[in-house]
N, CA and C atoms of all chains as a GROMACS GRO file, in nm:
protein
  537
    1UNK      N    1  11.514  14.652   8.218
    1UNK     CA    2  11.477  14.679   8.079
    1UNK      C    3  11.500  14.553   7.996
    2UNK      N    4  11.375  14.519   7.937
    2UNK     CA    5  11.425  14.426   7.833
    2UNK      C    6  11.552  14.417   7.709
    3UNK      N    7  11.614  14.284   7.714
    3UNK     CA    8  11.761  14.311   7.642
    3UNK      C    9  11.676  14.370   7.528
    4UNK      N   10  11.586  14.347   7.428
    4UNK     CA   11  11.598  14.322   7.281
    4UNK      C   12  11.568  14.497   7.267
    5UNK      N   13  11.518  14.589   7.390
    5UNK     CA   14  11.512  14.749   7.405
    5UNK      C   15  11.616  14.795   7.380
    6UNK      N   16  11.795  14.713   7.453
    6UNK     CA   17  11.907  14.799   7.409
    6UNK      C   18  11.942  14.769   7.284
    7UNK      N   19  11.862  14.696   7.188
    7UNK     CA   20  11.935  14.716   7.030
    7UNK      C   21  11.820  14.779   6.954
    8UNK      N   22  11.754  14.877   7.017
    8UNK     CA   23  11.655  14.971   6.934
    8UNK      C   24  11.749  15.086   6.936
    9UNK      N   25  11.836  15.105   6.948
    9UNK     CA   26  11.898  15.251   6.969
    9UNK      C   27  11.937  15.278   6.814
   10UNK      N   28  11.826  15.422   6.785
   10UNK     CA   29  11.830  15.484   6.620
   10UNK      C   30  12.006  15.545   6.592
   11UNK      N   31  12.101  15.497   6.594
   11UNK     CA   32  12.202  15.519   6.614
   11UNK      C   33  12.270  15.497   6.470
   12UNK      N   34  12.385  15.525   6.416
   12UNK     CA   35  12.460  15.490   6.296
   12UNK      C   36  12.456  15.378   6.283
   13UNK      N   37  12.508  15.295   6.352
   13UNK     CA   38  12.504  15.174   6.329
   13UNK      C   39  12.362  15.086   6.280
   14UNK      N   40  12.268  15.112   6.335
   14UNK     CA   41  12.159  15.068   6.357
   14UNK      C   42  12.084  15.083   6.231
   15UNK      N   43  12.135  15.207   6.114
   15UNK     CA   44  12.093  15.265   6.011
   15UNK      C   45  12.087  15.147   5.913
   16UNK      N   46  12.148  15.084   5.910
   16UNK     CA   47  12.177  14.974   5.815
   16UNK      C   48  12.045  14.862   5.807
   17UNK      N   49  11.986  14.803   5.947
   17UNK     CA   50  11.911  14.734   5.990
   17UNK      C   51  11.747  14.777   5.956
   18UNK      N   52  11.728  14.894   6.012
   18UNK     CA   53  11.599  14.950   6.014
   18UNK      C   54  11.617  15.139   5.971
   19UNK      N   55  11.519  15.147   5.891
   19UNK     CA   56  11.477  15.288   5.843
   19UNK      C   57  11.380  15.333   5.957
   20UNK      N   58  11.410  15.469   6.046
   20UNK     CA   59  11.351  15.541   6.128
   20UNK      C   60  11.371  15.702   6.053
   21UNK      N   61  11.226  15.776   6.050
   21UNK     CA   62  11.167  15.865   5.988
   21UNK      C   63  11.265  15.976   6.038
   22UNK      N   64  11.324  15.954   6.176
   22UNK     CA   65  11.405  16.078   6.248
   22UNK      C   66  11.526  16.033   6.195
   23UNK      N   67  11.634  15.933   6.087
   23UNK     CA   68  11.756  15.924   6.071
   23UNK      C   69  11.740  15.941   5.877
   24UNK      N   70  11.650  15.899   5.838
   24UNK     CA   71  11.627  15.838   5.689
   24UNK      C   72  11.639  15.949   5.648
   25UNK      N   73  11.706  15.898   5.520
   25UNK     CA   74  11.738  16.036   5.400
   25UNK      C   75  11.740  15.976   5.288
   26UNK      N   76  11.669  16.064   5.140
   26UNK     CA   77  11.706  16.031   5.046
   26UNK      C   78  11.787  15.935   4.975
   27UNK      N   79  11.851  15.838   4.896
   27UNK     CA   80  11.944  15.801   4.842
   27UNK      C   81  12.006  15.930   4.729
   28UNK      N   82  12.111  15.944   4.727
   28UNK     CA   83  12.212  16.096   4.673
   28UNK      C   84  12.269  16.031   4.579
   29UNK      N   85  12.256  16.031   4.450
   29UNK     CA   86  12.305  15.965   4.359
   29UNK      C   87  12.434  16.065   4.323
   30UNK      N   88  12.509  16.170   4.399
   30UNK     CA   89  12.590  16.234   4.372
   30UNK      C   90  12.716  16.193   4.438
   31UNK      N   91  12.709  16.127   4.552
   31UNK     CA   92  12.746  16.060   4.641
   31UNK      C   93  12.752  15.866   4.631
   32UNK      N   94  12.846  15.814   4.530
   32UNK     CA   95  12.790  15.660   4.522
   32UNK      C   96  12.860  15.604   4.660
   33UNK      N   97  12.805  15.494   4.630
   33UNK     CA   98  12.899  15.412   4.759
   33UNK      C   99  12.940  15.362   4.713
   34UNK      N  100  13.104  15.364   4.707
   34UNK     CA  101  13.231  15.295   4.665
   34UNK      C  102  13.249  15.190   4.674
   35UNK      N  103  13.218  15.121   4.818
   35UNK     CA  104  13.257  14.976   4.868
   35UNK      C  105  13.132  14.946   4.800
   36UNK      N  106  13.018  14.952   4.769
   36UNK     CA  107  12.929  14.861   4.765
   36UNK      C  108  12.910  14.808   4.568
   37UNK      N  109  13.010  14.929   4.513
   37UNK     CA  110  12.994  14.891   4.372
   37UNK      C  111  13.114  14.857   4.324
   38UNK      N  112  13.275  14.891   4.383
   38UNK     CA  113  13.326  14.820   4.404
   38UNK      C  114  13.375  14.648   4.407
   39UNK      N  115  13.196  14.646   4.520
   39UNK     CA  116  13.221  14.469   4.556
   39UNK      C  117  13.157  14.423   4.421
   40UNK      N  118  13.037  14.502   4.372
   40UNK     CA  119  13.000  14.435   4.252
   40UNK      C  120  13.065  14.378   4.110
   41UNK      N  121  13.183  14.512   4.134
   41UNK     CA  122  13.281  14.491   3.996
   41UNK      C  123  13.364  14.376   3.992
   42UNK      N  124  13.400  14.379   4.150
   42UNK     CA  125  13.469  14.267   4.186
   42UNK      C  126  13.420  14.138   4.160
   43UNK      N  127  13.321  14.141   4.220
   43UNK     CA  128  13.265  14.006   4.188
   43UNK      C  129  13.198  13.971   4.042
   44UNK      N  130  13.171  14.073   3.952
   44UNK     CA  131  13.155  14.065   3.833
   44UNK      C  132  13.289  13.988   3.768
   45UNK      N  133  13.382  14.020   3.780
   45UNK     CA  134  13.555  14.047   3.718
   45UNK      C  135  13.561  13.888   3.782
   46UNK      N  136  13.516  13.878   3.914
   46UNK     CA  137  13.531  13.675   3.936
   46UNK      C  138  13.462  13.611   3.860
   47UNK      N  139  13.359  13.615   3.865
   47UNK     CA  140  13.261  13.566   3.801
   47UNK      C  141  13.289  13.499   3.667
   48UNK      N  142  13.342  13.626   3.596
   48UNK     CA  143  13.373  13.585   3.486
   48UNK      C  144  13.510  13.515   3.452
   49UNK      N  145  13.612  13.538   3.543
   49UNK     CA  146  13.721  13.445   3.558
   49UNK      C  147  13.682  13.288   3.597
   50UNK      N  148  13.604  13.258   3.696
   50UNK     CA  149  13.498  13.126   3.726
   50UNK      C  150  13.474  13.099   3.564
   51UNK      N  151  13.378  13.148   3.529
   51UNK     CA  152  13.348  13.077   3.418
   51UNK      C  153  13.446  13.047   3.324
   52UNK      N  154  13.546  13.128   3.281
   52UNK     CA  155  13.637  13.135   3.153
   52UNK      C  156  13.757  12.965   3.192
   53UNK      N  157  13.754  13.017   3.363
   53UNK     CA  158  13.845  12.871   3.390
   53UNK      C  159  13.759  12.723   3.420
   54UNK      N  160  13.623  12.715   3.422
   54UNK     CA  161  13.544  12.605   3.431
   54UNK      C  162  13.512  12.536   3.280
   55UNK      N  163  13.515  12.678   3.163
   55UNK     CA  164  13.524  12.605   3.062
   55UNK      C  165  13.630  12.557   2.970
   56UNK      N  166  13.739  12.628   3.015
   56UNK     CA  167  13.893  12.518   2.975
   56UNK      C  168  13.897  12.405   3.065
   57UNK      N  169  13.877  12.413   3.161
   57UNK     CA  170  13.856  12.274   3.264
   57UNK      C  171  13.793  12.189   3.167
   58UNK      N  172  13.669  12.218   3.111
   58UNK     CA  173  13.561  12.135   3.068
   58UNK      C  174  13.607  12.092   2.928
   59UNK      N  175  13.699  12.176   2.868
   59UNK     CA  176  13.734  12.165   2.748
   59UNK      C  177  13.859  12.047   2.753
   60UNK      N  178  13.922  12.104   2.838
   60UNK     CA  179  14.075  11.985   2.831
   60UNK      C  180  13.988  11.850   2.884
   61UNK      N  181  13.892  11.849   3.054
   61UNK     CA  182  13.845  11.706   3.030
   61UNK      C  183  13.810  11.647   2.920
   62UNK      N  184  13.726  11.679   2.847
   62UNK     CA  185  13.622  11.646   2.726
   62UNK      C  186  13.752  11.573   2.603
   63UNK      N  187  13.897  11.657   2.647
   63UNK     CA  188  13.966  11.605   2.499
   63UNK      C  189  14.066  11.487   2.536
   64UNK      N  190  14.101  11.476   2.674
   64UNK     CA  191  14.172  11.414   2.748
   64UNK      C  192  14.078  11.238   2.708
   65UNK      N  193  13.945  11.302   2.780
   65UNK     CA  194  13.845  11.167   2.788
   65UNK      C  195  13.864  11.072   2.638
   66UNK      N  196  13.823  11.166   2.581
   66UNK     CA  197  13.794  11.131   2.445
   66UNK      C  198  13.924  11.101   2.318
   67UNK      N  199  14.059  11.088   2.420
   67UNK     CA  200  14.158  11.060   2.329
   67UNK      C  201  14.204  11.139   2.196
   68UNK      N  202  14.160  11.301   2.247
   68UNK     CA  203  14.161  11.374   2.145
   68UNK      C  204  14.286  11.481   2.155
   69UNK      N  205  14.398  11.473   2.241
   69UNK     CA  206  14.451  11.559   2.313
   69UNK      C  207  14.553  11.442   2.378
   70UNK      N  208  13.134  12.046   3.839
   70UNK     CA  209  13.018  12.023   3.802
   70UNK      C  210  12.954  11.956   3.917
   71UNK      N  211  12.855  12.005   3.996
   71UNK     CA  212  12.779  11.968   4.169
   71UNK      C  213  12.701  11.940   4.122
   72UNK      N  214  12.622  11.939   4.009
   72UNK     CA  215  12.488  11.814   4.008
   72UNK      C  216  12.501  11.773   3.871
   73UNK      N  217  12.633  11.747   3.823
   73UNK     CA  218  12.620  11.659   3.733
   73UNK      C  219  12.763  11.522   3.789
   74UNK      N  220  12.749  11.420   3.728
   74UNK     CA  221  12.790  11.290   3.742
   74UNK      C  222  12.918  11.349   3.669
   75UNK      N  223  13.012  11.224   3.688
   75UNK     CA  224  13.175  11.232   3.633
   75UNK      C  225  13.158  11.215   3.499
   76UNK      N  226  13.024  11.081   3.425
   76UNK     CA  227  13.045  11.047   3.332
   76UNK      C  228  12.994  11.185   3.228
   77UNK      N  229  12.929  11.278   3.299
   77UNK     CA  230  12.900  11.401   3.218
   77UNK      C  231  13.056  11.456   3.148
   78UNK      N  232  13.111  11.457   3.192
   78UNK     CA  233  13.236  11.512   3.132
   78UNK      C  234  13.323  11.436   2.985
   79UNK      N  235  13.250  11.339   2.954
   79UNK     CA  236  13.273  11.282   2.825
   79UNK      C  237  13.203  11.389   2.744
   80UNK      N  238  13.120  11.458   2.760
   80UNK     CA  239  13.039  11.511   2.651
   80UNK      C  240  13.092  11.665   2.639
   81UNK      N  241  13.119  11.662   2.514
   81UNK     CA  242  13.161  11.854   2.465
   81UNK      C  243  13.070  11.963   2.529
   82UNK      N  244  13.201  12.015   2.582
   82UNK     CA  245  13.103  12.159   2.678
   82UNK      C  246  13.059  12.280   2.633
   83UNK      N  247  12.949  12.315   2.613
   83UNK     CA  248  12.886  12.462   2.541
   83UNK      C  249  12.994  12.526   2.566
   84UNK      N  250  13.020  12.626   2.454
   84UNK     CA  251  13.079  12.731   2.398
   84UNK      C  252  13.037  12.859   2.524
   85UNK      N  253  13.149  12.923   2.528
   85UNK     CA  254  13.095  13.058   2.640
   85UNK      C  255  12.999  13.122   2.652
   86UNK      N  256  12.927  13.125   2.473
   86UNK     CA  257  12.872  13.207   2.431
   86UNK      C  258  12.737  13.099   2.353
   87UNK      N  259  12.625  13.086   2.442
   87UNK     CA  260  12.532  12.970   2.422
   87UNK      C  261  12.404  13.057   2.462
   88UNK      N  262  12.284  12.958   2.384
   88UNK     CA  263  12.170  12.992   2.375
   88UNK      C  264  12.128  13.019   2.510
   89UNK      N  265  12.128  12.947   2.595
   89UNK     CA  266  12.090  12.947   2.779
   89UNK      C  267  12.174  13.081   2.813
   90UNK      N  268  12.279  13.094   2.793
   90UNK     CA  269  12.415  13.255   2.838
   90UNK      C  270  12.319  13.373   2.790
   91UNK      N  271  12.305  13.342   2.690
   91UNK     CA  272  12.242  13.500   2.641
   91UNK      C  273  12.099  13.514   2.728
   92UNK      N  274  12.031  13.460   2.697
   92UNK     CA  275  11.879  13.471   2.711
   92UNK      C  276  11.884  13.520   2.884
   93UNK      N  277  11.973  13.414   2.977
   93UNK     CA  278  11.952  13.488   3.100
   93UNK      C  279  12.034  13.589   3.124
   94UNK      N  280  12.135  13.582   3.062
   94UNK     CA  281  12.231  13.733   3.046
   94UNK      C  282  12.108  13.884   3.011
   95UNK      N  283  12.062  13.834   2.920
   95UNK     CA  284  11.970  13.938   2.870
   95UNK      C  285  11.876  13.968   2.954
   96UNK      N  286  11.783  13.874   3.033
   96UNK     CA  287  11.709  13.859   3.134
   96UNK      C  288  11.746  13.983   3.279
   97UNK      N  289  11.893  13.953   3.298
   97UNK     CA  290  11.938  13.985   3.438
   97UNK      C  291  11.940  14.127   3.405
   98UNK      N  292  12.001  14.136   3.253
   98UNK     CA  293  12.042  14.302   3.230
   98UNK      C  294  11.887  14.358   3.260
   99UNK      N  295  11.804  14.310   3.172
   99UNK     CA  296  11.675  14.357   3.189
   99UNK      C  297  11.620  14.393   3.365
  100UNK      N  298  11.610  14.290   3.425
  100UNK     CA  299  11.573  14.292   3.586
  100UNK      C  300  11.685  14.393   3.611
  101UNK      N  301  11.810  14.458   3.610
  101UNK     CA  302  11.868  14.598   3.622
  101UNK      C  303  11.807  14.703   3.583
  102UNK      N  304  11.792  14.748   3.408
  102UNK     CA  305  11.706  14.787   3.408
  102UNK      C  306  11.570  14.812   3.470
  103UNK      N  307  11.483  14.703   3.473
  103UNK     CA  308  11.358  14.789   3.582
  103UNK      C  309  11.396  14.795   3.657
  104UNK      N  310  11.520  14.725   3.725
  104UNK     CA  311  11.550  14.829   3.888
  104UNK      C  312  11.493  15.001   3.907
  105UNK      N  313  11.607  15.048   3.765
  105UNK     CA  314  11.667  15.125   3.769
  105UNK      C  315  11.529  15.228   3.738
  106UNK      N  316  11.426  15.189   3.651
  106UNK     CA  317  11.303  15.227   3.574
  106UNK      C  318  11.226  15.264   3.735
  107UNK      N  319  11.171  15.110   3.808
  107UNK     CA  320  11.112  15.160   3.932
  107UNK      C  321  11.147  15.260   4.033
  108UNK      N  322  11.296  15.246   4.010
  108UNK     CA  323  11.338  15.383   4.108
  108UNK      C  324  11.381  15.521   4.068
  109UNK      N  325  11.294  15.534   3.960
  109UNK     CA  326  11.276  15.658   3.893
  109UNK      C  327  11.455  15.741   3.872
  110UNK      N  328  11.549  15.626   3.797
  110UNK     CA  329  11.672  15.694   3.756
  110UNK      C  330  11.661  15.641   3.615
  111UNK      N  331  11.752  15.702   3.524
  111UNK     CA  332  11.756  15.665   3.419
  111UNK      C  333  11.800  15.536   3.328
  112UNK      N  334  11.714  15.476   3.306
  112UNK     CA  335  11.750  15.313   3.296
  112UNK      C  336  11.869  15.257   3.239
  113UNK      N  337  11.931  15.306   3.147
  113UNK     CA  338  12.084  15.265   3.136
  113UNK      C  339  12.219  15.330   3.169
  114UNK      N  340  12.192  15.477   3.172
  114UNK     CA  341  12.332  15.524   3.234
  114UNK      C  342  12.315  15.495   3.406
  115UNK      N  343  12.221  15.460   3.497
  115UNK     CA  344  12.240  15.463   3.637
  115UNK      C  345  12.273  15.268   3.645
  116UNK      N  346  12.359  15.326   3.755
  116UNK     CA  347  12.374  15.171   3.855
  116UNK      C  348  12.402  15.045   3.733
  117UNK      N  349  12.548  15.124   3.666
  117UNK     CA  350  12.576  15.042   3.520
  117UNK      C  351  12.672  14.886   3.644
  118UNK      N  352  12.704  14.899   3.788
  118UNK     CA  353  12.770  14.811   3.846
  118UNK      C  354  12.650  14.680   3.854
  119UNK      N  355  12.567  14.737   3.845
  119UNK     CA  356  12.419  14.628   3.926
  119UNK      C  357  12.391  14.598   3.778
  120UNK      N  358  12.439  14.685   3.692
  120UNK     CA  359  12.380  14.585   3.478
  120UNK      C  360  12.459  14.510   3.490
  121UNK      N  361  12.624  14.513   3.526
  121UNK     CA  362  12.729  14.427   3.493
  121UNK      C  363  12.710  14.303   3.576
  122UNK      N  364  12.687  14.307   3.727
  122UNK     CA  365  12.684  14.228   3.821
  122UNK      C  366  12.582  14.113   3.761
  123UNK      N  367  12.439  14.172   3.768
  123UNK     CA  368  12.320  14.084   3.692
  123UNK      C  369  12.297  13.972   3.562
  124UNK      N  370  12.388  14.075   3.456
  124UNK     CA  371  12.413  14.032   3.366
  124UNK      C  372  12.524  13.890   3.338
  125UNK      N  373  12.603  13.941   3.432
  125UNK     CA  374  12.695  13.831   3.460
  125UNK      C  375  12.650  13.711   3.562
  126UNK      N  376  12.586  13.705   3.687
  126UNK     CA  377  12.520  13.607   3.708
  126UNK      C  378  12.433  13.501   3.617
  127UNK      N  379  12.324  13.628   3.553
  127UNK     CA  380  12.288  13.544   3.415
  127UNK      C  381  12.332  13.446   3.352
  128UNK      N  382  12.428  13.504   3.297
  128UNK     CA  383  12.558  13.454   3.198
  128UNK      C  384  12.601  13.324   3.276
  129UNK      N  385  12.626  13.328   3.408
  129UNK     CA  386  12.680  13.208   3.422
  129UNK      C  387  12.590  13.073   3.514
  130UNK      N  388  12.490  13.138   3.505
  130UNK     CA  389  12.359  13.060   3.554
  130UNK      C  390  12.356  12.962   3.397
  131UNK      N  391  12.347  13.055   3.342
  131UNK     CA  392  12.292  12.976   3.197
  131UNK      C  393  12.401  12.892   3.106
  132UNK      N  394  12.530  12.913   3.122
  132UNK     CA  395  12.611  12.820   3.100
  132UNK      C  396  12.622  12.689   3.170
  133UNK      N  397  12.620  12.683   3.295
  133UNK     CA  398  12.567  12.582   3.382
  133UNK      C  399  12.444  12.517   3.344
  134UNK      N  400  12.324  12.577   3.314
  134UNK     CA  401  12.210  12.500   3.247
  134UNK      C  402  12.206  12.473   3.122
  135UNK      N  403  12.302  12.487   3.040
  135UNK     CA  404  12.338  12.441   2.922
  135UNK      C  405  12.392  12.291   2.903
  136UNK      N  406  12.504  12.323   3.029
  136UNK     CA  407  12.569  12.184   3.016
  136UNK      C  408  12.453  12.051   3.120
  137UNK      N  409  12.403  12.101   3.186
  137UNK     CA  410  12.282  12.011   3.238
  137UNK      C  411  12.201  11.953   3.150
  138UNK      N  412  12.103  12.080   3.065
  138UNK     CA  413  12.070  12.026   2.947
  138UNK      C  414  12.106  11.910   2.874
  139UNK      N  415  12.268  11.973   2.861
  139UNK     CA  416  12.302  11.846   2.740
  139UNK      C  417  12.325  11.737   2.776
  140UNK      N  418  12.355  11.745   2.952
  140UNK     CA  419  12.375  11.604   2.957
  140UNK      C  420  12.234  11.538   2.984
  141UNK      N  421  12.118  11.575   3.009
  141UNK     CA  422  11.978  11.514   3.010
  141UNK      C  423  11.941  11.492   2.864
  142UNK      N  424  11.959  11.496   2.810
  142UNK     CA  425  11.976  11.502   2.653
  142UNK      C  426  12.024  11.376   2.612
  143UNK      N  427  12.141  11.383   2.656
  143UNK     CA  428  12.261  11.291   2.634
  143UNK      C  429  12.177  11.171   2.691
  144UNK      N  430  12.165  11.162   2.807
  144UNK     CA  431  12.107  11.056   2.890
  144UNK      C  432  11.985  10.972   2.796
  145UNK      N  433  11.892  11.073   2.750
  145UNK     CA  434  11.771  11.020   2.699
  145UNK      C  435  11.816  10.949   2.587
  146UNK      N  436  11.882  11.018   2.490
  146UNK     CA  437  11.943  10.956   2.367
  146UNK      C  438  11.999  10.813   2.376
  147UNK      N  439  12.067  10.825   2.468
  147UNK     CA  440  12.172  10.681   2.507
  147UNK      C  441  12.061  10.606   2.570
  148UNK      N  442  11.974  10.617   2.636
  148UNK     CA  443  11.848  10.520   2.680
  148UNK      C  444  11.768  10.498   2.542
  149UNK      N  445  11.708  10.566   2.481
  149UNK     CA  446  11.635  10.549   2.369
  149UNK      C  447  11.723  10.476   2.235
  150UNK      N  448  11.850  10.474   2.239
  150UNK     CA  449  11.929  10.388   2.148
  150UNK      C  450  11.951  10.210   2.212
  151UNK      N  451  11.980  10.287   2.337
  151UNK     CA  452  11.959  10.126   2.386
  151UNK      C  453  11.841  10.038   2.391
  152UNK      N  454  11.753  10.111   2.373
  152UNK     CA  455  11.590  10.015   2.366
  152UNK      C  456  11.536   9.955   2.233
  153UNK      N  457  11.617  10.069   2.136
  153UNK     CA  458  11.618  10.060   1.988
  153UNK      C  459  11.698   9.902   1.949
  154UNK      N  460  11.816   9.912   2.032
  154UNK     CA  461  11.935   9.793   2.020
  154UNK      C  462  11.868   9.671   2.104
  155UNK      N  463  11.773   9.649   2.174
  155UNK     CA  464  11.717   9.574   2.262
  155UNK      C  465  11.603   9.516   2.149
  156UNK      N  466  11.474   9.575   2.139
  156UNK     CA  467  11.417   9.541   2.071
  156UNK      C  468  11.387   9.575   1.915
  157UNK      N  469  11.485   9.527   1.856
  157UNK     CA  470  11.497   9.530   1.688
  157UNK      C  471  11.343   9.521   1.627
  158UNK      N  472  11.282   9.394   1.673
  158UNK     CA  473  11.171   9.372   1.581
  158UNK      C  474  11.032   9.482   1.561
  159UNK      N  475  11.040   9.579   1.698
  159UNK     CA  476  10.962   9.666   1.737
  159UNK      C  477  11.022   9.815   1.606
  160UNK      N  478  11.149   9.820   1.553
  160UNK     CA  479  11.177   9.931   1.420
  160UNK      C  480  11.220   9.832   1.321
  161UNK      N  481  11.116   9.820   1.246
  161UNK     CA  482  11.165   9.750   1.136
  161UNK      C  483  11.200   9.852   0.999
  162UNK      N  484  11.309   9.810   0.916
  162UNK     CA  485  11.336   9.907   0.841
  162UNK      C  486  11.217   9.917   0.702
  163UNK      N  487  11.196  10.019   0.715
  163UNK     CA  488  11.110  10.003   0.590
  163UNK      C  489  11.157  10.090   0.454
  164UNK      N  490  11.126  10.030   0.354
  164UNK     CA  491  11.158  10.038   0.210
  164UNK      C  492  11.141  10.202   0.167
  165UNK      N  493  11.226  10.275   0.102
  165UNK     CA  494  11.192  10.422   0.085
  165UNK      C  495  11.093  10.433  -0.023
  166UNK      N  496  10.983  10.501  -0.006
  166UNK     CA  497  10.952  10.503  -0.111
  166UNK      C  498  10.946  10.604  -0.206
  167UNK      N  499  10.897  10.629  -0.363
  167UNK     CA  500  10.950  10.758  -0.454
  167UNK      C  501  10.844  10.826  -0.461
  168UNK      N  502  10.842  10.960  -0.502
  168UNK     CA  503  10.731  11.036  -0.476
  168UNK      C  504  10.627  11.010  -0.593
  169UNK      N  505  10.674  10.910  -0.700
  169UNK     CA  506  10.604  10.857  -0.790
  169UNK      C  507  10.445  10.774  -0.747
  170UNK      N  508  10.501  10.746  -0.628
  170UNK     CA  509  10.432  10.635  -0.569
  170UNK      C  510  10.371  10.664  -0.529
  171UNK      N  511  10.361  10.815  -0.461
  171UNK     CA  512  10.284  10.799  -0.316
  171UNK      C  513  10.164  10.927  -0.368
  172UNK      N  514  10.237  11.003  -0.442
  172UNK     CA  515  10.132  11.134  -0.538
  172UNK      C  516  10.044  11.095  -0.585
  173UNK      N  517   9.924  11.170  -0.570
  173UNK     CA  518   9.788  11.111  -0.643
  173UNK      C  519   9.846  11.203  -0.759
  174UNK      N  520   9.778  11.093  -0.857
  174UNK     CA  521   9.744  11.114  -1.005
  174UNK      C  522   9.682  11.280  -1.026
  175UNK      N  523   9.722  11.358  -1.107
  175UNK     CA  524   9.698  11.468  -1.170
  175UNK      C  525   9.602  11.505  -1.323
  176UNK      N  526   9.499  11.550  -1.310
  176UNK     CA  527   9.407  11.560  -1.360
  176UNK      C  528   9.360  11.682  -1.366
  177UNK      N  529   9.452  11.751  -1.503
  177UNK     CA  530   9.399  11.910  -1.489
  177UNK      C  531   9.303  11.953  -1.553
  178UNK      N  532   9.210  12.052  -1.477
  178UNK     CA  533   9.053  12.105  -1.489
  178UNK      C  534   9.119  12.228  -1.573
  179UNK      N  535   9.098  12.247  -1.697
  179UNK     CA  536   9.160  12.382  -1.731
  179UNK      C  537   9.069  12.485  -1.793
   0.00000   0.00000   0.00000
């Protein structure tokens, strides 16, 4: 049997990769997915820590440079 | 700063809250929104993690192109002063003149 046959298997895992008509269901908006909005908040909440500390970075260079500070 | 130079950092850095921040801030919220529009949920109470996420990429896409901006800005200015300081005879100063001078004469048809 060809290898690339044993990673067709419609299996849980496999759900993630490819939509098959015999596993696929609705999206259940009653039901969120935790980890996946979670990661968003998370990375929202960095994001904005990134920026808040790139622009005191930018602020102290700018006063340092400029003999203002 | 990955594509800007060291000497960029002489120049004052946009405020958090800048013309480039909003506009793609506003942008990203929007592209959430029609997410949310095309997949037939209700456009601002659904998938408020994917408004925040978007919105905030935005936000910091456009702070980054702010300070790019200014330093291409910066760049041109400081080239265009130096050409100014190079060849003097090419801006010569000229005399102001008063609006006395330059107004045609008034001649009312009444």
């Amino acid at each position: 049997m060809p290898f690339g046959r044993l990673l067709l298997r419609t299996s849980t895992v496999n759900k993630m990769f490819s939509r098959n008509s015999f596993i696929a269901s609705k999206p259940d908006p009653s039901k969120p997915n935790m980890l996946r909005a979670g990661l968003a908040f998370g990375s929202t909440a960095v994001l904005w820590a990134l920026l808040f500390k790139q622009h005191s970075t930018d602020v102290h260079e700018y006063k340092t440079r400029n003999g203002l500070e | 700063m990955g594509l800007l130079p060291d000497e960029a950092k002489v120049l004052p850095p946009p405020g958090i809250v800048n013309r480039n921040s909003v506009w793609f801030g506003l942008c990203g919220w929007a592209t959430a929104m029609l997410h949310n529009s095309l997949n037939r949920r209700p456009a601002l109470k659904a998938g408020v993690h994917r408004q925040a996420l978007f919105t905030t990429v935005g936000w910091f896409i456009g702070y980054h192109l702010t300070k790019y901006e200014n330093y291409k800005y910066a760049t041109l200015d400081r080239d265009m002063n130096e050409y100014m300081r190079l060849h003097p005879e090419q801006f010569p100063e000229k005399e102001p003149k008063t609006f006395a001078e330059i107004v045609e004469p008034f001649h009312p048809i009444r």
